[in-house]
Structures are given as C-alpha cells and as structure tokens.
N, C-alpha and C positions, 0 to 999 in steps of 0.2 A: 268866645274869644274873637276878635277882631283881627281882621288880618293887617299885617302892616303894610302903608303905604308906599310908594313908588317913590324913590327922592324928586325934589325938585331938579328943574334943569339946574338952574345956580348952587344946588352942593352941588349936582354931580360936575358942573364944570371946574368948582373948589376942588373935591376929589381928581381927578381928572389930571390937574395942573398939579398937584401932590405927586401923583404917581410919576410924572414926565420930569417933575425935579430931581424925586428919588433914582428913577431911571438913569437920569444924564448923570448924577453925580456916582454912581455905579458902576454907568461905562468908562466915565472917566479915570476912577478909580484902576479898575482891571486895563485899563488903554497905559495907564504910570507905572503901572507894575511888568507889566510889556515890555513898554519900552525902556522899562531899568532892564531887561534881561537880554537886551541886545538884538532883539529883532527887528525885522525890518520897515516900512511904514506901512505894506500893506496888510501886513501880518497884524502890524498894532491894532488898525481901522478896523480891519475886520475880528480880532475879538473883542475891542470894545463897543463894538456893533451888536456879536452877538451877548457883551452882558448887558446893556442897553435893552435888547431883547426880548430876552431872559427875562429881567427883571421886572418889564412893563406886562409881561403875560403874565406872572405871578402876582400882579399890584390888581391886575385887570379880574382875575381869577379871585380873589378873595373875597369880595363881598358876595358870591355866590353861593364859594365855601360856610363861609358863618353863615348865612340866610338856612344854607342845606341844614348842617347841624343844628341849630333852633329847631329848625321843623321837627326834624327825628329825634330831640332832645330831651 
C-alpha cells in the first residue's frame, strides 16, 4: 500500500483560507452574542478572540486527526 502524499502548497493554502473564514465567522459569532449580553468592548474582543482561537486550532488539528485514524484504522 502506498503511502499518501503531502498536499500541494495550493490546497493547503485553499485549506488554510477555509479555516481563517470559518474561524472569523465564529469569532464573530460568539463577539454578537457577547455583546447582546451587555458586556463591555474589551470583554467582547477578547472572547471573540479566543473563539477565533479556539476554532482555528481545532480547523488546524484535524487533518492530523483523520490522517491518525486511517493509519490505526
């Protein structure tokens, strides 16, 4: 069996620009639900920073996950 290949730079930079859209529109997200709750600006900033975060280490984290499980699968 053949091992699989390394992506090109051009997905990963396709991938890449996926994850930083899903990211922003996340932080954003959790930044609107924030600031519906009456907090102040720097409170908003900073948890929609960290789901920004959050989410871009989970987006970053997955193709390593699936790759794991194939292997041991």
């Amino acid at each position: 069996m053949s091992e699989p290949t390394a992506p090109s730079g051009r997905m990963w930079r396709l991938w890449l620009a996926l994850y930083v859209a899903c990211s922003v529109v996340i932080g954003l997200v959790v930044s609107l639900l924030v600031l519906r709750s009456g907090a102040g600006t720097a409170d908003v900033v900073l948890t929609g920073g960290g789901g920004f975060a959050t989410s871009f280490a989970l987006c970053l984290a997955l193709p390593a996950t699936v790759r794991e499980l194939k292997r041991l699968g």
